[in-house]
MARVO-30123 format. One record per residue (C-alpha): residue number from 1; residue in one letter; x, y, z. Coordinates in nm, 4 decimals. Layout:
// residues N
num:residuo:c1:c2:c3
NUM:A:X:Y:Z
...
This chain:
// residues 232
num:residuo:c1:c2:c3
1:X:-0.2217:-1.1480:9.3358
2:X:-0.5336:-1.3164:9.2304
3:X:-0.5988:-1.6507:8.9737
4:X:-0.4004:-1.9363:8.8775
5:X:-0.3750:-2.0423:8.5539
6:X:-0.6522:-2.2768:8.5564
7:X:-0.8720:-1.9557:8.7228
8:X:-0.7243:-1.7296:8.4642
9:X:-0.8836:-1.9951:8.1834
10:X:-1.1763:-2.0271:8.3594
11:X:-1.2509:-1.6587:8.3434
12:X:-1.1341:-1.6205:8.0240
13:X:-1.4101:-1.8601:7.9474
14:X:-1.6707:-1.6355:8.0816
15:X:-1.5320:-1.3312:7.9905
16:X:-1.4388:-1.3532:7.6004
17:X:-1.7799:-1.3908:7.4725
18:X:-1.8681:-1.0874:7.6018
19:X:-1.5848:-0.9088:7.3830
20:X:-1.8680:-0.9518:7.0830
21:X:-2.0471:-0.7028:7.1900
22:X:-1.7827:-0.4343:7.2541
23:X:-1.7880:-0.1242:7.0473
24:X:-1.4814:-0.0940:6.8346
25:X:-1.1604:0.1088:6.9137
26:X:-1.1859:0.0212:7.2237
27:X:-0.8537:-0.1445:7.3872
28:X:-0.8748:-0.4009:7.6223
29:X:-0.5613:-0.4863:7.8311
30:X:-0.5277:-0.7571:8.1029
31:X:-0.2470:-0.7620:8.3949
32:X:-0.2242:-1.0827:8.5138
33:X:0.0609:-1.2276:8.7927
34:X:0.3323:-1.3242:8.5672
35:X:0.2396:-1.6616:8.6312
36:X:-0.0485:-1.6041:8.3806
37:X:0.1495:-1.4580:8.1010
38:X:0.2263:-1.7170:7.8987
39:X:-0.1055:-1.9219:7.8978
40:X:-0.2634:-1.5515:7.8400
41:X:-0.0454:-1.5048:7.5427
42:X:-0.1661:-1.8054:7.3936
43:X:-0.5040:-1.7921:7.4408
44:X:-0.5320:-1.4306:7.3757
45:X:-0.3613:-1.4081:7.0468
46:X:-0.5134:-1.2795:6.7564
47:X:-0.7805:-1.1428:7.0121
48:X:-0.9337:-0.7866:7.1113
49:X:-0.7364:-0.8093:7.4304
50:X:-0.3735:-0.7127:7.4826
51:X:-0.1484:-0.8209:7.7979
52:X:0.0423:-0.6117:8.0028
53:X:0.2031:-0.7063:8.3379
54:X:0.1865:-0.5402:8.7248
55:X:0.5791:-0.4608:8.7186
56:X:0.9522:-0.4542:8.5365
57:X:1.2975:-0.4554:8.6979
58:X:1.4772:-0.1293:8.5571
59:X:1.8044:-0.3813:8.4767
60:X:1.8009:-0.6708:8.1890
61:X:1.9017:-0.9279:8.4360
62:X:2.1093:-0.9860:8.7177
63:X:2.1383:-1.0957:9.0948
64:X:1.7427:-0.9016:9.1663
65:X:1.5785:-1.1847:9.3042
66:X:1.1800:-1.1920:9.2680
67:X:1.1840:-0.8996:9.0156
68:X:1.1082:-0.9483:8.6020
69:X:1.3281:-0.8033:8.3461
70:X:1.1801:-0.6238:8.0085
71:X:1.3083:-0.9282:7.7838
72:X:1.1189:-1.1590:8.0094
73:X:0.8254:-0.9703:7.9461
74:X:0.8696:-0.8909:7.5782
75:X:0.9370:-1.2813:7.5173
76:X:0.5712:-1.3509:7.6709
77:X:0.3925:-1.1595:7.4338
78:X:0.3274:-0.8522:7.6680
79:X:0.2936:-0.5332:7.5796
80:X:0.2143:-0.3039:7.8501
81:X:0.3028:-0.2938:8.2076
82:X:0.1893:-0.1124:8.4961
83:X:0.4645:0.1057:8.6950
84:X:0.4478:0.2522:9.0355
85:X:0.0719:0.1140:9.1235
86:X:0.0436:0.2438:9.4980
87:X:0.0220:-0.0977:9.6376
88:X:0.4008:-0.0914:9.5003
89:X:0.4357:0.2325:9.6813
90:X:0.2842:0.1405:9.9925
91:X:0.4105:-0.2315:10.0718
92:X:0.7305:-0.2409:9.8605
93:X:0.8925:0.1127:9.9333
94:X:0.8910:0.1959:9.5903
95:X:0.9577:0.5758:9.5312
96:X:0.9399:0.7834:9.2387
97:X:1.3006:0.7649:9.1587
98:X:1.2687:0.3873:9.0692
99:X:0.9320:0.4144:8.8867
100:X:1.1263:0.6793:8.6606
101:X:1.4057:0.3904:8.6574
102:X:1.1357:0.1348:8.5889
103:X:0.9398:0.3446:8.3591
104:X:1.2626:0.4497:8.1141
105:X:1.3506:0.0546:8.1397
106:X:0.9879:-0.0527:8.0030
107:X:1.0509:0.2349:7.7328
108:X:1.3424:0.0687:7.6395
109:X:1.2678:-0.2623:7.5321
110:X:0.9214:-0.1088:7.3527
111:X:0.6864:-0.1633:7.6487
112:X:0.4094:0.0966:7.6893
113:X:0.4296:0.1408:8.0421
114:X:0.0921:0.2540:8.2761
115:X:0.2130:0.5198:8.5734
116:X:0.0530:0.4852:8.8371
117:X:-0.0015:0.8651:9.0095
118:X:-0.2759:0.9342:9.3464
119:X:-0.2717:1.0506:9.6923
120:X:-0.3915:0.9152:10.0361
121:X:-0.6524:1.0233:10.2608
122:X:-0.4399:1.2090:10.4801
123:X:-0.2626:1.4167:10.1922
124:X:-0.6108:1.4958:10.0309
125:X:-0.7238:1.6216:10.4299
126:X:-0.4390:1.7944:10.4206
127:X:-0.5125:1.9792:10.1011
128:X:-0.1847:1.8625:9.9530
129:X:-0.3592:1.6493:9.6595
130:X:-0.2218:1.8864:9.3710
131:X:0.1340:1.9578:9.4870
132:X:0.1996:1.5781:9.5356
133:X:0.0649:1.4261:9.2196
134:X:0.2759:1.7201:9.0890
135:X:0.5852:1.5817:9.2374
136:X:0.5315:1.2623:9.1429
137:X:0.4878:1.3327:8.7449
138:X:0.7889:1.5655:8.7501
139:X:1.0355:1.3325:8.8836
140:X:0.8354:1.0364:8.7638
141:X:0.7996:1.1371:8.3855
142:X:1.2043:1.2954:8.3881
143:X:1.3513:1.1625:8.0313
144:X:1.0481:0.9365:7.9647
145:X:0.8798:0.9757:7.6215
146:X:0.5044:1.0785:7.6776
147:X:0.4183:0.9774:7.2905
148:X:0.4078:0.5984:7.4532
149:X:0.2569:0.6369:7.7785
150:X:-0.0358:0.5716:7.9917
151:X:-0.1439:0.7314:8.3137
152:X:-0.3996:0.6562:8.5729
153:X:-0.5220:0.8592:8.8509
154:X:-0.5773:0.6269:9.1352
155:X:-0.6730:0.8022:9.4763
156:X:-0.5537:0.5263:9.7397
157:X:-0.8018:0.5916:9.9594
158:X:-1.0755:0.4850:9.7040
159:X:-0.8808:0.1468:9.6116
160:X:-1.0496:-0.1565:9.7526
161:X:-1.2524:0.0708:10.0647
162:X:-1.5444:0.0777:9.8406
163:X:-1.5169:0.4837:9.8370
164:X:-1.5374:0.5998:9.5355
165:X:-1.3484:0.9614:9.3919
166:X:-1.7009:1.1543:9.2434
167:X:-1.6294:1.1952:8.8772
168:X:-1.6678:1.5428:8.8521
169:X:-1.3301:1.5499:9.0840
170:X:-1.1808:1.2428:8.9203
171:X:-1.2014:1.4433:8.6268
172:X:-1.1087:1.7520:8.7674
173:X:-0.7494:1.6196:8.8896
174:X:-0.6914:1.4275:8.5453
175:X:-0.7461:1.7779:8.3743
176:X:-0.4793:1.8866:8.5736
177:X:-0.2172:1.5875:8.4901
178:X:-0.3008:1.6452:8.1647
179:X:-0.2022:1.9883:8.1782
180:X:0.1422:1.9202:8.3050
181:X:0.1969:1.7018:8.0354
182:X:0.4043:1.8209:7.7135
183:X:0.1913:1.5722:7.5564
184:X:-0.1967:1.6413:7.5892
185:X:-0.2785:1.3142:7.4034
186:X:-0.1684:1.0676:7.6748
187:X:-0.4267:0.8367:7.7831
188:X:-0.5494:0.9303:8.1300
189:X:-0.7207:0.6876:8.3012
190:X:-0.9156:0.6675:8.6410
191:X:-0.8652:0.4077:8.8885
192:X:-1.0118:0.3712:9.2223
193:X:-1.3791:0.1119:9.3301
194:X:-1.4394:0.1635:8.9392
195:X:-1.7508:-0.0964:8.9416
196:X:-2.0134:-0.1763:8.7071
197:X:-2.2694:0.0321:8.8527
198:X:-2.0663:0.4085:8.8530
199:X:-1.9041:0.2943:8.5219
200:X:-2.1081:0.5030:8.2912
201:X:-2.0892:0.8067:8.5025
202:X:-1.7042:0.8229:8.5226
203:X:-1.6700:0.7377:8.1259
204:X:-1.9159:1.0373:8.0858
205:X:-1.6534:1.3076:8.1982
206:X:-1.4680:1.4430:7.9535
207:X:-1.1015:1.4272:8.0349
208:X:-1.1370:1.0653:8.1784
209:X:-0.9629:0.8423:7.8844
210:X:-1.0273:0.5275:8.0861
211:X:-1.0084:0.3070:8.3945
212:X:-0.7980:0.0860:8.5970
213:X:-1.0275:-0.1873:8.7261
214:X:-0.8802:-0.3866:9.0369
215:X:-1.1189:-0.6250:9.2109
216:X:-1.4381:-0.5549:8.9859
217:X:-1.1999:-0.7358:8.6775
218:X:-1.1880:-1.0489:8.8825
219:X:-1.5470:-1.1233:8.7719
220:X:-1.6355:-1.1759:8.4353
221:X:-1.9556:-1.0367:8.3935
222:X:-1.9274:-0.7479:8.6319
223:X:-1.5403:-0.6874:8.4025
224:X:-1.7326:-0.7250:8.0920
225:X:-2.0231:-0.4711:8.1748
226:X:-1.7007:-0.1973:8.2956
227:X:-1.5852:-0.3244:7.8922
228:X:-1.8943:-0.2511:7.7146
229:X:-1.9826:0.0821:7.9215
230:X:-2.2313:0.3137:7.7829
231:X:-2.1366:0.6249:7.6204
232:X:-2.3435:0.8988:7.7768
């Protein structure tokens, strides 16, 4: 819940020139508050970066007051959106019964929805890391079409503490999603204090497709050097 829409420009200000120097194939995908969308999809259009939003009702409309339908999304030019993001989890008692609901809803109306998968501190103390990230793809992914998908891994106890998941065991975990996946080829990303400075290392490891950046996107330069990482 960060930027208005004159923020949002003013970043964008600092932050596109920086897209020259990306390497190509690389996608570039910004989640704004819905408030942003529609100045986004304007000034973004016929650029490297595509939009994608933080959330989508699982009905096309009705009496769901402060959610966002797929249509309402579609109509502002976005394209992905993120589902089940553990802040969702955590403050808005979202379970993995309605990210399956949200997830088959952003499906529907040709969305390519980001599921968001991780565990707390006290579940990784308590050894129970694999079994629950386990649960939470079978019941998250049931019925959902893994040719358009995204995953991140994002340990809650590395989002925003300034702790960081080593890479080695970031990509250790993301090997196993990726194994209980009937489709090997979905983008697995990393998410968790990804910052300019441990960029390079966590883009290094080989099952790591990408990375959900929270609080290090909010700054152009620091988003812009997590863009134009170094391959190792």
């Amino acid at each position: 819940m960060y930027k208005t829409q004159a923020e949002t420009q003013e970043f964008l200000r600092g932050f596109l020139p920086h897209l020259e120097e990306t390497p190509q194939g690389r996608e570039v995908i910004l989640c704004p508050p819905f408030t942003d969308l529609s100045v986004l999809s304007k000034t973004l259009h016929g650029s490297l970066i595509q939009l994608g939003a933080q959330n989508i009702h699982w009905e096309e409309y009705g009496a769901y007051t402060g959610e966002i339908s797929g249509p309402m999304l579609t109509e502002s030019g976005v394209r992905f959106v993120i589902v089940g993001h553990s802040e969702r989890r955590q403050y808005f008692g979202e379970t993995d019964a309605t990210v399956n609901l949200r997830l088959r809803t952003a499906q529907r109306f040709g969305l390519t929805p980001i599921l968001c998968v991780g565990e707390s501190k006290q579940q990784r103390d308590a050894g129970e890391t694999e079994s629950l990230i386990a649960l939470q793809l079978d019941k998250g992914l049931l019925d959902i079409d893994q040719s358009n998908l995204v995953i991140a891994y994002e340990p809650i106890w590395a989002i925003g503490t300034g702790e960081t998941c080593e890479a080695v065991e970031a990509n250790r975990i993301i090997g196993l999603i990726r194994s209980q996946l009937s489709n090997p080829n979905v983008s697995i990303q990393y998410g968790g204090s990804v910052k300019a400075n441990n960029i390079d290392e966590i883009m290094a490891q080989p099952e790591i497709d990408g990375v959900l950046v929270g609080g290090a996107s909010l700054e152009p330069e620091s988003f812009a050097r997590i863009v134009n990482f170094k391959s190792v």
